[in-house]
C-alpha positions in Angstrom: 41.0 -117.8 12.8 40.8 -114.2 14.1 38.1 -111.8 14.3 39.0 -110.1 11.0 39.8 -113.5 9.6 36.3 -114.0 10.5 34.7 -111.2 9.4 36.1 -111.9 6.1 34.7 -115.4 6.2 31.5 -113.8 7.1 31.5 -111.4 4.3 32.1 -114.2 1.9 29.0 -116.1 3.4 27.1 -112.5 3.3 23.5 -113.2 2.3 21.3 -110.6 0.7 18.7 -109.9 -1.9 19.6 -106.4 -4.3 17.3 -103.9 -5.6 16.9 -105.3 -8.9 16.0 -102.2 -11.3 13.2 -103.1 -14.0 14.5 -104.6 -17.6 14.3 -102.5 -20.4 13.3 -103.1 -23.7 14.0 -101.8 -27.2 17.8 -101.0 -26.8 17.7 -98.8 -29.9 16.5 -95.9 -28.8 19.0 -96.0 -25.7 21.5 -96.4 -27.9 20.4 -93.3 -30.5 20.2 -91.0 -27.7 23.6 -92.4 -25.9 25.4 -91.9 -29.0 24.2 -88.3 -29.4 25.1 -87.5 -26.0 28.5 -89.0 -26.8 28.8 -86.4 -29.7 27.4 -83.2 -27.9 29.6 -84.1 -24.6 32.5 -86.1 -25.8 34.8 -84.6 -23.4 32.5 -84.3 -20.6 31.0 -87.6 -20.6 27.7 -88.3 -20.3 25.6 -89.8 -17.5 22.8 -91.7 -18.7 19.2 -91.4 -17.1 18.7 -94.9 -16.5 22.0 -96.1 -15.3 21.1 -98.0 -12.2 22.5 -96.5 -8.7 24.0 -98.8 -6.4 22.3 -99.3 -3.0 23.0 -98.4 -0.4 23.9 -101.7 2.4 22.1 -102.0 5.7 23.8 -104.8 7.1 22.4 -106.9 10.7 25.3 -109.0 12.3 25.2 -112.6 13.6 27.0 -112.8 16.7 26.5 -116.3 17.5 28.0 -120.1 17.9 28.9 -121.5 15.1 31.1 -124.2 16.6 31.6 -125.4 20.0 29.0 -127.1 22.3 26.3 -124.9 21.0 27.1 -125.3 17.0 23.7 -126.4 16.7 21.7 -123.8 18.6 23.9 -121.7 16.8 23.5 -121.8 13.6 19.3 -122.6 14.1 19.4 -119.0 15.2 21.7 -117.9 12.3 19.4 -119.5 10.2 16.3 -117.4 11.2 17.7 -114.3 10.9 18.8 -115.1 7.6 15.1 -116.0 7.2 13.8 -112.4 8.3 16.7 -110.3 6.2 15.4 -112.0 2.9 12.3 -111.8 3.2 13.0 -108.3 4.2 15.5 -107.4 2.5 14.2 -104.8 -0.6 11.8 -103.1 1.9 12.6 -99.7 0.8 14.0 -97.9 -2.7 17.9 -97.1 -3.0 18.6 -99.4 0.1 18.8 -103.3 0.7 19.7 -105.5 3.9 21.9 -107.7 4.4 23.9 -110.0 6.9 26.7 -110.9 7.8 27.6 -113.7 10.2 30.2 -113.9 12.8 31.4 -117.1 15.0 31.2 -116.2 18.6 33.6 -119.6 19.6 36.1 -118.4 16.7 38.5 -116.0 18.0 38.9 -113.3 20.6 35.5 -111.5 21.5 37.3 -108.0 22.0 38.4 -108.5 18.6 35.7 -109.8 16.9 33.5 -107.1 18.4 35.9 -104.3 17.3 35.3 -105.7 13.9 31.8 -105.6 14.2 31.8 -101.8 15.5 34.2 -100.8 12.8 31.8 -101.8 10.0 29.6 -98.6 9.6 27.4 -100.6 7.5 26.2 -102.7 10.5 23.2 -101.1 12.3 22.3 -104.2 14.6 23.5 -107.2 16.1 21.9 -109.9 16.9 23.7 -111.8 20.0 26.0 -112.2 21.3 25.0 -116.1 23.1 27.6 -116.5 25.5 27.8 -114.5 29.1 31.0 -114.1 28.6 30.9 -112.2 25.3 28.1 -110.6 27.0 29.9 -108.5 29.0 32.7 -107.5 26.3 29.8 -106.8 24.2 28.5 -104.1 26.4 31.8 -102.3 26.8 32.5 -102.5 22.7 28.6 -101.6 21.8 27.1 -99.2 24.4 29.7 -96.2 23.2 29.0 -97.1 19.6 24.9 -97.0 19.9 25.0 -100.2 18.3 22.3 -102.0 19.6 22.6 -105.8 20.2 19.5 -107.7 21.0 20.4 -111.4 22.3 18.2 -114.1 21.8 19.8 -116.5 24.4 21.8 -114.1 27.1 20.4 -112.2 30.1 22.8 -109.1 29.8 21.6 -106.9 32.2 24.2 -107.7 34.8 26.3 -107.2 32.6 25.1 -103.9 31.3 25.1 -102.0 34.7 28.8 -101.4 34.6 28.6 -99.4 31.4 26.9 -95.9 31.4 23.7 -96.3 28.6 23.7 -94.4 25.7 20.8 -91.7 24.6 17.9 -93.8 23.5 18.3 -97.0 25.6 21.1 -99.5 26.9 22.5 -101.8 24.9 23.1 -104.6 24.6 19.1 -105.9 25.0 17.8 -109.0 25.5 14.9 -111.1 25.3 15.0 -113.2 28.1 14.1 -112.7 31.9 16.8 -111.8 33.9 18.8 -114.8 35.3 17.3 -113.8 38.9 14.1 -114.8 37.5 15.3 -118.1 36.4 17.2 -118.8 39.7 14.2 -118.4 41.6 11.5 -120.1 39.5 14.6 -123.1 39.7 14.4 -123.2 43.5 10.4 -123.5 43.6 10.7 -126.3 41.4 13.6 -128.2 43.3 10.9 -128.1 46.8 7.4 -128.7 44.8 6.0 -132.1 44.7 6.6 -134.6 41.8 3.3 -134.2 40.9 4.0 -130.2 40.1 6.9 -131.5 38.0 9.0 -130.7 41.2 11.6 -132.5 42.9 10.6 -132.2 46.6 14.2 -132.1 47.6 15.3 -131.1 51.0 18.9 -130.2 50.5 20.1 -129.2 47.3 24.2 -128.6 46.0 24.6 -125.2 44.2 27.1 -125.2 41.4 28.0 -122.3 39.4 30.4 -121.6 36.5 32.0 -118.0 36.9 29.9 -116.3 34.5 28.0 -113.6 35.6 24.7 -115.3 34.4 25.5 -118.3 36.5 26.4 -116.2 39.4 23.4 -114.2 39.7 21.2 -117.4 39.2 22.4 -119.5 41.8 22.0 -116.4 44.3 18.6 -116.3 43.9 18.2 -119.6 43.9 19.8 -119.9 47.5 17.6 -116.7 48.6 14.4 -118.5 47.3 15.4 -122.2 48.5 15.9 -121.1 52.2 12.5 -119.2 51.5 11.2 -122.2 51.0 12.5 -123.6 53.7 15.0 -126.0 51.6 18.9 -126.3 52.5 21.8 -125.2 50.7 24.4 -128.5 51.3 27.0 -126.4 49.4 27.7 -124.2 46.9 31.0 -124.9 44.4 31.9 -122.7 41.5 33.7 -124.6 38.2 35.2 -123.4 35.4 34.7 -125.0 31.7 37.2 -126.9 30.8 39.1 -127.4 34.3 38.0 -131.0 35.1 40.1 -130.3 38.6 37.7 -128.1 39.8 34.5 -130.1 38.4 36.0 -133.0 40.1 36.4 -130.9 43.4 33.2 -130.0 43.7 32.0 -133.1 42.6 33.8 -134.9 45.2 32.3 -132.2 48.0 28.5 -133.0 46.5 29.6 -136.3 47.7 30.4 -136.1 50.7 27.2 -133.5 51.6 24.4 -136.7 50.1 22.1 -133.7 48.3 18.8 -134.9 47.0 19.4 -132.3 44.1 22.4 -130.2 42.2 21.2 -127.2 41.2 23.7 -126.3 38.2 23.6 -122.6 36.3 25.8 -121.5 33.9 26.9 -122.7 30.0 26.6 -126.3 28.3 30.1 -127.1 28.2 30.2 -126.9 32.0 27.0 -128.4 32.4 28.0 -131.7 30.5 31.0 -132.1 32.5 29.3 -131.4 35.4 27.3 -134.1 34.5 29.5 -136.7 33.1 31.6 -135.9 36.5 29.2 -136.9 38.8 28.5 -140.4 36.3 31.7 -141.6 36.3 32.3 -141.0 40.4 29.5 -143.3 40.9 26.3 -141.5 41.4 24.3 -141.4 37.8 21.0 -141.3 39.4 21.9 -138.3 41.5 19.5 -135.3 39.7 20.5 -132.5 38.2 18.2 -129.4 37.5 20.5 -127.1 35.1 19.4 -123.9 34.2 21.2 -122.5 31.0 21.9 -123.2 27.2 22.0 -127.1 27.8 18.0 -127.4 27.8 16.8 -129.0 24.7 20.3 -128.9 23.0 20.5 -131.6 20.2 24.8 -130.9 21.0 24.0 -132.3 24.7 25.2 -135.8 24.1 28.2 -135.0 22.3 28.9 -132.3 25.1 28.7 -135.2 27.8 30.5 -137.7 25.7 28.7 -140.5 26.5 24.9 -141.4 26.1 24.6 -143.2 28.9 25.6 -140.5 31.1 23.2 -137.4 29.9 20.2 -139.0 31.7 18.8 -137.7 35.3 18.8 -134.0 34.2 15.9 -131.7 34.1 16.8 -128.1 32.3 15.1 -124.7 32.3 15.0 -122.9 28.5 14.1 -119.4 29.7 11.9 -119.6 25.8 8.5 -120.8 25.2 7.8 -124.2 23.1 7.4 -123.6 19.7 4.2 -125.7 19.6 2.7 -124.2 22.3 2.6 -121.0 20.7 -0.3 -120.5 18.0 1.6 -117.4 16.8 4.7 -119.9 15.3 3.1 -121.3 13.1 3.8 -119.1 10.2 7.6 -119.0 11.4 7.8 -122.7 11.7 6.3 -123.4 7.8 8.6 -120.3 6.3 11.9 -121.7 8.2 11.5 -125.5 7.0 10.8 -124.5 3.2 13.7 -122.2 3.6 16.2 -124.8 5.2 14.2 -128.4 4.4 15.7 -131.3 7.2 17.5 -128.1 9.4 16.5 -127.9 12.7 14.3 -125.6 14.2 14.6 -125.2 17.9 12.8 -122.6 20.7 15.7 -120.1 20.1 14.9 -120.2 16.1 11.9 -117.9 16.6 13.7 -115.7 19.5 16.6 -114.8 16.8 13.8 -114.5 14.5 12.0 -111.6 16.2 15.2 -110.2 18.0 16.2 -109.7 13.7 12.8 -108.5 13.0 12.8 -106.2 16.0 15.3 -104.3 14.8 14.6 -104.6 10.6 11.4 -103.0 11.7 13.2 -100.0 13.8 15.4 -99.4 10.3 12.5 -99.6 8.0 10.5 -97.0 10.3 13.1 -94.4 9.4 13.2 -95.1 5.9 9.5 -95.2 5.9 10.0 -91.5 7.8 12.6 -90.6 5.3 15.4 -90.5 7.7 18.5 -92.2 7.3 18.8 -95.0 9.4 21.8 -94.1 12.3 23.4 -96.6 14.9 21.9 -94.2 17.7 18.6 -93.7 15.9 17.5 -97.8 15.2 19.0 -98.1 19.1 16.3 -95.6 20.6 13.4 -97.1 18.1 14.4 -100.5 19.5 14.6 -99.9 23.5 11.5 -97.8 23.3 9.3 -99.8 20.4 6.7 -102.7 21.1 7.4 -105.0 18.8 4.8 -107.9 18.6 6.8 -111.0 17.0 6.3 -114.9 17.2 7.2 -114.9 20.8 4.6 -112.0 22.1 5.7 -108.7 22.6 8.7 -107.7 22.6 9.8 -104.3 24.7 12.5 -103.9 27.4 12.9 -101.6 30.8 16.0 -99.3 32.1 18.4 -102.1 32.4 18.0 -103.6 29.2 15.9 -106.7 30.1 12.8 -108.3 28.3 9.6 -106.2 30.3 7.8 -109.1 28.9 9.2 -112.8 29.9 8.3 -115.4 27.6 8.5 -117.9 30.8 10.7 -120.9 31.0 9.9 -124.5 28.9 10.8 -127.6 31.7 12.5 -130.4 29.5 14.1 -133.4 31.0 16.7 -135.5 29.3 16.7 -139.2 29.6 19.9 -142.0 29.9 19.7 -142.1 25.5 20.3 -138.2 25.4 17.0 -137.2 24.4 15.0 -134.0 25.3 11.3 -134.5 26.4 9.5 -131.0 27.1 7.6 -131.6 30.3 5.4 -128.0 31.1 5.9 -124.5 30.6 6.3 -122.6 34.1 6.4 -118.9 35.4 5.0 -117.3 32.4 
């Protein structure tokens, strides 16, 4: 399906709660007086004083998975924003929110983000996931003032190439920039076991061409040989191309790490991993760090249960029940969607939806009319306080305030276990 196929998809899926103007009661006096008017103004018409106006549609845009390896994360972060735009969504007279939902995996992201921009109705985005639509994203937005907040994707690499706007640089994002993760990745690959480390020597790098991965595993070779560790290698695969996950599983081989150190997307990750099973050594570690920690889509990724053990994964997001703040979230989302699943990301989308809800109801509060470039320069300069902590960013578009990253490890059955919550 294309972008506008999607968009059209998304429109028919469009969720939103309308102004409802008050019954009226006692239609006979309505009708006296519309009758009159009909006589006096036959010609002219008549427009009646309590014909309800239509209002006017604030609209916030999904950008997210909604198929793919990350379906699930996907659509538990389409789910809380849907969450925040109804319970939000008749804050102020003569205007109601809605939102519309887009599949990232479903088409072109050139296209599906000129979709997005030609929609005047769409005042914020939240996504996109992927680094790859990341850095289409920033051309497509930054010129439009649109401002996109991700709840999974460090954009500011990203960002740099495209000049920011008055008010800010979008896109924004919540999480830490992938530096941060890269490093706080290498001190865990040298600290002891009983720091949750892996006390390795010599460690494999492995990225997967996206910018994110890129930047990570460069600061996680700076801070390894900080540490003293050794870089056996470093191989960079591309999703989907089993020739080159086999190469450079065939070179960690050969170079006996104690550790691969993997960055980059789930898809990768899960042949990365199912790779290095099937050439005979499964209880070689992994430490990823990307969209693969905690995913309930990890198995099916891998294809094969018994190969998803001997990973431990990064989420640069704080667990849900480690934060007394979620506990509101966590009750609203599971009466909303009873049995869904709610997952670390769930309460990022959340407040990067609320962020921006609360930018457009400032101006209607001010009695200005909410603008692209106006809800952009509320956003990049607000504090915004959400389930996560506060929310504000700096220059290059980057959380100022790092929720940390959650260590979960995955055993040989496929399931997530969250271990400790480090560099917060």
């Amino acid at each position: 399906m294309g972008a506008i196929g999607m968009m059209r998809a998304g429109r028919e899926r469009e969720r939103d709660v309308a102004v409802r103007a008050p019954s009226r009661r006692g239609a006979a006096p309505h009708l006296t007086l519309a009758l009159a008017c009909a006589l006096a103004t036959l010609l002219a018409g008549c427009a009646l004083p309590w014909a309800p106006q239509p209002d006017q549609i604030l609209t916030i845009a999904t950008l997210l998975p909604e198929s793919g390896a990350d379906a699930i994360i996907g659509q538990a972060m389409v789910n809380a924003v849907d969450l925040a735009v109804t319970q939000h969504a008749t804050s102020a007279k003569g205007y109601r929110l809605a939102v519309v939902h887009v599949d990232e995996e479903g088409g072109s992201p050139a296209a599906t983000l000129r979709s997005l921009t030609a929609d005047q109705q769409v005042l914020g985005v939240v996504g996109p996931f992927d680094g790859q639509t990341a850095s289409a994203a920033t051309s497509a937005l930054a010129p439009q003032h649109l401002v996109a907040i991700s709840p999974s994707e460090t954009l500011a690499a990203a960002a740099q190439s495209v000049p920011a706007p008055p008010g800010g640089t979008t896109p924004l994002s919540l999480l830490p920039p992938a530096p941060a993760a890269g490093q706080t990745a290498a001190d865990l690959a040298v600290a002891a076991s009983s720091a949750h480390g892996f006390a390795a020597h010599t460690v494999y790098v492995v990225d997967d061409g996206t910018p994110y991965g890129q930047a990570a595993v460069t600061a996680f070779e700076r801070e390894l040989k900080a540490k003293h560790g050794g870089v056996a290698g470093h191989s960079a695969i591309a999703t989907g191309d089993l020739v080159s996950t086999q190469t450079a599983v065939s070179a960690i081989v050969a170079a006996a790490p104690d550790l691969v150190f993997f960055a980059g997307g789930t898809a990768a990750g899960a042949e990365m991993r199912a790779t290095l099973t099937l050439s005979g050594v499964p209880a070689l570690p992994m430490l990823e760090v990307g969209s693969m920690a905690n995913n309930p889509g990890w198995v099916a990724a891998v294809g094969d249960p018994l190969a998803t053990g001997n990973v431990a994964a990064l989420l640069p997001a704080p667990n849900l029940l480690s934060l007394p703040t979620a506990k509101d979230f966590v009750a609203a989302y599971q009466q909303a969607y009873p049995g869904a699943q709610i997952l670390p990301q769930s309460a990022l989308a959340y407040d990067a939806a609320m962020d921006e809800i609360t930018a457009i109801q400032s101006l209607l509060q001010a009695g200005k009319v909410p603008t692209r470039a106006a809800v952009l320069a509320l956003v990049a300069s607000a504090h915004y306080t959400g389930v996560t902590g506060t929310i504000t960013f700096d220059q290059a578009g980057s959380s100022a305030a790092s929720p940390g990253f959650s260590l979960y490890t995955c055993g040989t059955k496929g399931a997530w276990t969250f271990v400790a919550t480090l560099g917060a």
